[in-house]
C-alpha positions as CSV (number, residue, x, y, z in Angstrom):
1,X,124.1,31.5,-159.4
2,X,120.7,33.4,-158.6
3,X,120.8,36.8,-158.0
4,X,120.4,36.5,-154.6
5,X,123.1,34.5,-153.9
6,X,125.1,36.5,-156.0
7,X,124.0,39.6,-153.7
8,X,125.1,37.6,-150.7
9,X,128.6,36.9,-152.3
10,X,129.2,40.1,-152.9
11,X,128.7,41.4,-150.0
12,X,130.3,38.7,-147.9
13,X,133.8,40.9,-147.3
14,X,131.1,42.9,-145.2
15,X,130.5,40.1,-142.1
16,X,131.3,41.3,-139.0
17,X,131.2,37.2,-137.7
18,X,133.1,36.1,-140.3
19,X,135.9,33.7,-139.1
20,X,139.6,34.4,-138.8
21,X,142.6,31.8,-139.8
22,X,144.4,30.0,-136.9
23,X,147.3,32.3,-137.9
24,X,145.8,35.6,-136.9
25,X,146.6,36.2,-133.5
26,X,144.2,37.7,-130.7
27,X,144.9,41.1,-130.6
28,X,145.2,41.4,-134.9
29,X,141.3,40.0,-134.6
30,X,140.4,42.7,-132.2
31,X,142.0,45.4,-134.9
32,X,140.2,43.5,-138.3
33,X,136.6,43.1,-136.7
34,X,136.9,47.4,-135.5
35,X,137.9,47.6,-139.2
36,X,135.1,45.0,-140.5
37,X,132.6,47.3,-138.4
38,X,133.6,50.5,-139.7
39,X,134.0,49.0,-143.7
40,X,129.8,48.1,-142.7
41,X,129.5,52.0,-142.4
42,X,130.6,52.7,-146.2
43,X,128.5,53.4,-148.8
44,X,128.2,54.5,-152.5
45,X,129.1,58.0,-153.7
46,X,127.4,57.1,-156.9
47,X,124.4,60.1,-157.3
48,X,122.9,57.3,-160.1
49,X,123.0,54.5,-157.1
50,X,120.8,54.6,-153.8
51,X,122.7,55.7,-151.0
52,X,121.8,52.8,-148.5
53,X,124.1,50.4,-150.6
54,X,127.1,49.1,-149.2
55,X,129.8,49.2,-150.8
56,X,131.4,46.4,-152.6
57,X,135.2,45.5,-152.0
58,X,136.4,47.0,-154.9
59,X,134.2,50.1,-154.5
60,X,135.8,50.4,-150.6
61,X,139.5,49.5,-151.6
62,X,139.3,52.6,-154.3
63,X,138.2,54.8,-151.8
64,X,140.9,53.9,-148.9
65,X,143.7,54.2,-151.4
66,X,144.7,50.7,-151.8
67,X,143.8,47.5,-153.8
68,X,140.7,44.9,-153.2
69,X,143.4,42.2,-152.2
70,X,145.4,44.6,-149.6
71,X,142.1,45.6,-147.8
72,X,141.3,41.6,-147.8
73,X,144.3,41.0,-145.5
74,X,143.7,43.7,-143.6
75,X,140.6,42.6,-142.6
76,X,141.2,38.9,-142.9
77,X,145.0,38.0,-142.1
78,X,147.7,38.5,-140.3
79,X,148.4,41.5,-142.3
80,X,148.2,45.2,-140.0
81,X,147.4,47.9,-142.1
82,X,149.8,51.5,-141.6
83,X,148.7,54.4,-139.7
84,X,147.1,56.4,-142.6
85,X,144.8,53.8,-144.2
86,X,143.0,52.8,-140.6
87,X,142.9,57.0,-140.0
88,X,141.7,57.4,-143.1
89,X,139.1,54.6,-143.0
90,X,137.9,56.5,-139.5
91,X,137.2,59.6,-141.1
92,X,135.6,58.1,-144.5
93,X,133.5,55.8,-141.9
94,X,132.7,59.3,-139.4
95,X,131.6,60.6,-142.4
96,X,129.2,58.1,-144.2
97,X,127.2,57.6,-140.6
98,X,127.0,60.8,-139.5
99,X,125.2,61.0,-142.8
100,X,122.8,58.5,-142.3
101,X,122.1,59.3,-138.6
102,X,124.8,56.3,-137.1
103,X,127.5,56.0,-135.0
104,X,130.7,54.9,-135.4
105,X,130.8,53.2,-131.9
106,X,134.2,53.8,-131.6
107,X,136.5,56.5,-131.1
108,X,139.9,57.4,-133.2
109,X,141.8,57.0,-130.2
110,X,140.5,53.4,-129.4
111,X,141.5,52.7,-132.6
112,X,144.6,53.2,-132.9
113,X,145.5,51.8,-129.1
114,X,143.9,48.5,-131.1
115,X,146.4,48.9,-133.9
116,X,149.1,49.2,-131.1
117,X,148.7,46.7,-129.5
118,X,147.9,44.0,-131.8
119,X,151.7,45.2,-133.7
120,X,153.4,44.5,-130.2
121,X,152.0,41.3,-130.4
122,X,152.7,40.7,-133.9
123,X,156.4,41.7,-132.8
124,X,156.4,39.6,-129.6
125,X,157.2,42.8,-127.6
126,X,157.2,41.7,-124.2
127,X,157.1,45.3,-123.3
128,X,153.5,45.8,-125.7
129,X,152.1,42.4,-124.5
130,X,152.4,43.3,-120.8
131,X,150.6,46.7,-121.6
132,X,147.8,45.1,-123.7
133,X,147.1,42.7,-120.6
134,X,147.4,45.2,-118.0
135,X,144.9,47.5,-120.9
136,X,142.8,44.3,-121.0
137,X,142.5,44.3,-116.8
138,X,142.0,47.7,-116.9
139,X,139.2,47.1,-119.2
140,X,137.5,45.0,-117.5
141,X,137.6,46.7,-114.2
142,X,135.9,49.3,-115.7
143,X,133.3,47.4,-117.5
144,X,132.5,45.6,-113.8
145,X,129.1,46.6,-112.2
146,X,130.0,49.3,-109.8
147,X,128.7,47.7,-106.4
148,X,127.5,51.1,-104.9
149,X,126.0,51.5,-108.5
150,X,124.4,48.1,-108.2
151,X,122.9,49.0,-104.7
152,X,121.7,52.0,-105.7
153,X,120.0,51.0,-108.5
154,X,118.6,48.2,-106.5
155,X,117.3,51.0,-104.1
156,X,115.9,52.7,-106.8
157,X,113.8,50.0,-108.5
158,X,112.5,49.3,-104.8
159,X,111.4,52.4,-104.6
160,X,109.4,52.5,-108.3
161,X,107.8,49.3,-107.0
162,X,106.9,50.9,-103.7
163,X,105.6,54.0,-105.7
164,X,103.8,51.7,-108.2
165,X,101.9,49.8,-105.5
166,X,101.2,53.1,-103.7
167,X,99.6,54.2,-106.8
168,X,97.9,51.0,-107.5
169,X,96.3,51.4,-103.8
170,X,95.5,55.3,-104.2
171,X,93.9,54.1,-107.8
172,X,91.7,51.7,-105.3
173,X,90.9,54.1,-102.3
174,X,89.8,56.4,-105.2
175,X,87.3,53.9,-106.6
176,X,86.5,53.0,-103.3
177,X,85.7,56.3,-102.1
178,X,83.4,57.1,-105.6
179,X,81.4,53.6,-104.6
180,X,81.0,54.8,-101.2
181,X,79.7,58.4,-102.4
182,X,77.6,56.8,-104.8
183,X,76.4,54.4,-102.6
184,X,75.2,57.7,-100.2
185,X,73.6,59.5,-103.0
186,X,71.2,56.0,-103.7
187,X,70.3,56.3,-100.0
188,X,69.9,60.0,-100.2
189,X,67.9,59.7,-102.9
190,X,65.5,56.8,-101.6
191,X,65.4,59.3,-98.2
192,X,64.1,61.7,-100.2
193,X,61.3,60.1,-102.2
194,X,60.3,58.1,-98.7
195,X,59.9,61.7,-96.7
196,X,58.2,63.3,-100.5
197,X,55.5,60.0,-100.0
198,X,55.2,61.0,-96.1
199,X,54.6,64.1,-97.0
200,X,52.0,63.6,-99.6
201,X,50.4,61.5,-97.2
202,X,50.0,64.2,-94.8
203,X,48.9,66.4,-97.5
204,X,46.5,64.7,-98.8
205,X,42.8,65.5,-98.9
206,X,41.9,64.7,-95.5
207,X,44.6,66.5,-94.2
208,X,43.4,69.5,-96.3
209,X,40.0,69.1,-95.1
210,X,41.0,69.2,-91.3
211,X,43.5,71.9,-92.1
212,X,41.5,74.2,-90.1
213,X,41.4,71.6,-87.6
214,X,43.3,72.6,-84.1
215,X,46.5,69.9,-84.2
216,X,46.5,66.7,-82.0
217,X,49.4,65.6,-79.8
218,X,51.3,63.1,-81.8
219,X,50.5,59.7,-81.4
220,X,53.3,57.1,-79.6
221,X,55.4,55.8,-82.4
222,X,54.5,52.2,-83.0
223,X,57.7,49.9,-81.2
224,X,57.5,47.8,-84.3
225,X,59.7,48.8,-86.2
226,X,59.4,50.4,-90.2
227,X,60.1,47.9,-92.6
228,X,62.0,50.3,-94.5
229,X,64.2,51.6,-91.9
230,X,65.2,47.8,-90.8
231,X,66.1,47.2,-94.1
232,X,68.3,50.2,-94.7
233,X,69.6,49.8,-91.3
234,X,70.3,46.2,-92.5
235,X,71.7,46.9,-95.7
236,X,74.1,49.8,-94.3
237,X,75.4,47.3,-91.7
238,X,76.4,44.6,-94.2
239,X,78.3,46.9,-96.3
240,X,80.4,47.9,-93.3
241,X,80.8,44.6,-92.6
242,X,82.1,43.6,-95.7
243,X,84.7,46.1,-95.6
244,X,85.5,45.5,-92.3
245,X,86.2,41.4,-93.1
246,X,88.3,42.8,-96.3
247,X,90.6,44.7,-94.2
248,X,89.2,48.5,-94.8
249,X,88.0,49.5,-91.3
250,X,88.8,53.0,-92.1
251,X,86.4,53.1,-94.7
252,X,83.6,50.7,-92.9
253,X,83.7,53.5,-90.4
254,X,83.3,56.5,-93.0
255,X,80.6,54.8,-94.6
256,X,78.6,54.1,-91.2
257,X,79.1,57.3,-90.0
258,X,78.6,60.0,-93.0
259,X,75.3,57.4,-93.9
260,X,73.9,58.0,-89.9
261,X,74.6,61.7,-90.4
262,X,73.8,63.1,-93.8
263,X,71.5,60.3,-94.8
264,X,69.4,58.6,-91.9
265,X,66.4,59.1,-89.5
266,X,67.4,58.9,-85.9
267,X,65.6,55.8,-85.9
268,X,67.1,54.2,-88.5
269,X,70.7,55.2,-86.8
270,X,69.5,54.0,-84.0
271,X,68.7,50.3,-85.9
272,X,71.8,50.8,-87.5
273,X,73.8,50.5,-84.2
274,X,71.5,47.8,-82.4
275,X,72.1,45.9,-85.4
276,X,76.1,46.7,-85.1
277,X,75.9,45.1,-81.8
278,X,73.8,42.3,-82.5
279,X,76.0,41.0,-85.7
280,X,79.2,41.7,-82.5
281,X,81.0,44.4,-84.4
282,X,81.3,46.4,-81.0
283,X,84.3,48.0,-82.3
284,X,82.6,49.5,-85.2
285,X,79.9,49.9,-82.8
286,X,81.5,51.5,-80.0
287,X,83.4,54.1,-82.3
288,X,80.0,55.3,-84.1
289,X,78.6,55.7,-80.5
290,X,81.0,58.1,-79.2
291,X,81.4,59.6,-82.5
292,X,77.9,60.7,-82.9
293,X,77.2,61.6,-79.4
294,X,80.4,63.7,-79.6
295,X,79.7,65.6,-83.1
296,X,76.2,66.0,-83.4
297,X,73.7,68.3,-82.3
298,X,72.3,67.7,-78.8
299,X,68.1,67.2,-80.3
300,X,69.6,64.7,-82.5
301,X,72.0,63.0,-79.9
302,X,68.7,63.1,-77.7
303,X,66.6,61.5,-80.1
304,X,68.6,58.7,-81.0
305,X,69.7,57.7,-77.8
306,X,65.7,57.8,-77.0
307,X,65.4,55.3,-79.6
308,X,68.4,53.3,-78.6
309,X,66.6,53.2,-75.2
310,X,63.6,52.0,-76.7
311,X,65.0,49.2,-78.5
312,X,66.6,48.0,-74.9
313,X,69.8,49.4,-75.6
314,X,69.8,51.3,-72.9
315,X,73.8,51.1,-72.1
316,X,74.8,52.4,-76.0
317,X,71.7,55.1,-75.0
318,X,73.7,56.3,-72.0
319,X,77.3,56.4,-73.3
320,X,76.3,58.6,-76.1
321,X,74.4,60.9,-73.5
322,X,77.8,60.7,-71.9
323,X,80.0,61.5,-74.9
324,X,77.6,64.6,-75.6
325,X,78.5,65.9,-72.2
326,X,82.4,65.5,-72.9
């Protein structure tokens, strides 16, 4: 036999799924697989011999105080061992797994109610088989999912998933709302080098040489339009729209209205809301409307509504004049 078929021999008195002969009775195969369990916890004493080895039946038998063939019927046959050895057995098991950081998964108590029960049995105590069943029921009462328990916990996981997707959604309104600021800071910063260029323009040597010109009234803006400002007004309008078809009105409406404040001309605000109206988003273009003729400053409500008016939108021109009044 190779050693490791040897190893698996010697160790078979150890199975917890061994098998049990037609002649041990229900109750007697509850008591021998507690005891199989608790035999599993046992191990060498030996200081020469690792003490993660099992202990082999002899080994076990000297230690409980009886012979290798009595602890085989104890743990195999009909045989119910007294008192003392399945106490004693307890405490040498207690012992060995409270050394190796295990637990017994059983308690003294449980035990011996085992041993109780399968000797009624073994004695055909009507008395002891009654208790054993009504033990059994009680058992299993108490082992049955608790239905308030069961709701509750059902309640419970609905609200993790309820607090996972909220988080899941704040995680996206967060990302959301960093696109959107970076988004204002591009246009901020194309604002900036487009007023830097108008300003150098103005600056430039002519300008310098007429410096001690007297100024000229400013000449009629052009009514076609800046490419530039179309296409901002153009580009700010499709994002909105896009997050308006996605379901995010809230945020279509942020983005439109912080842009035409903090970032655009009058002009281009004004493109930005004949172009609302001309792709028919007259909610989005109704709301910025009243919204800026409500919160800003009455030059710059003035000066857009005179653009609006000079693009022919004449009826958004008057309801922001209106809105400014209150």
């Amino acid at each position: 036999m190779s050693s490791a078929g040897g190893s698996q021999a010697r160790y078979r008195w150890l199975d917890p799924g061994k098998g049990f002969p037609d002649e041990v009775l229900p109750r007697k195969r509850q008591l021998a697989s507690a005891l199989r369990a608790l035999c599993c916890l046992l191990r060498s004493e030996d200081p020469g011999k690792s003490g993660s080895r099992p202990l082999k039946q002899a080994e076990a038998a000297k230690r409980l105080g009886c012979t290798a063939d009595m602890l085989s019927r104890y743990l195999n046959s009909p045989r119910i061992p007294s008192q003392d050895f399945v106490e004693r057995l307890y405490k040498e098991a207690c012992a060995d797994a409270a050394a190796s950081g295990q637990d017994v998964g059983i308690t003294s108590e449980e035990l011996l109610v085992l041993r109780a029960r399968a000797l009624g049995e073994q004695a055909g105590c009507e008395h002891c088989q009654e208790l054993g069943r009504r033990i059994d029921s009680l058992t299993e009462q108490l082992n049955a999912p608790c239905p308030a328990c069961a709701a509750h916990e059902r309640d419970q996981e609905v609200r993790r998933r309820q607090r996972k997707r909220a988080a899941a959604q704040l995680r996206s309104a967060r990302k959301e709302a960093a696109g959107l600021r970076a988004m204002l800071a591009d246009m901020k910063v194309e604002l900036a080098e487009k007023l830097a260029a108008e300003a150098g323009l103005r600056e430039g040597p002519a300008a310098k040489a007429a410096g001690a010109l007297l100024p000229v009234p400013r000449r009629t803006r052009d009514r076609q339009q800046n490419t530039k400002e179309v296409l901002a007004a153009r580009r700010l309008v499709a994002q909105a729209e896009e997050l308006d078809s996605s379901g995010r009105e809230d945020l279509a409406f942020t983005l439109l209205r912080q842009s035409t404040t903090e970032v655009l001309t009058p002009a281009e605000t004004a493109l930005v809301m004949v172009e609302l109206r001309h792709r028919e988003q007259d909610r989005l273009a109704d709301g910025l409307v009243h919204a800026y003729g409500r919160d800003q400053e009455n030059r710059d409500v003035m000066a857009v509504a005179l653009e609006l008016h000079e693009n022919g939108a004449t009826d958004d021109a008057g309801a922001m004049l209106r809105a400014a009044l209150g």
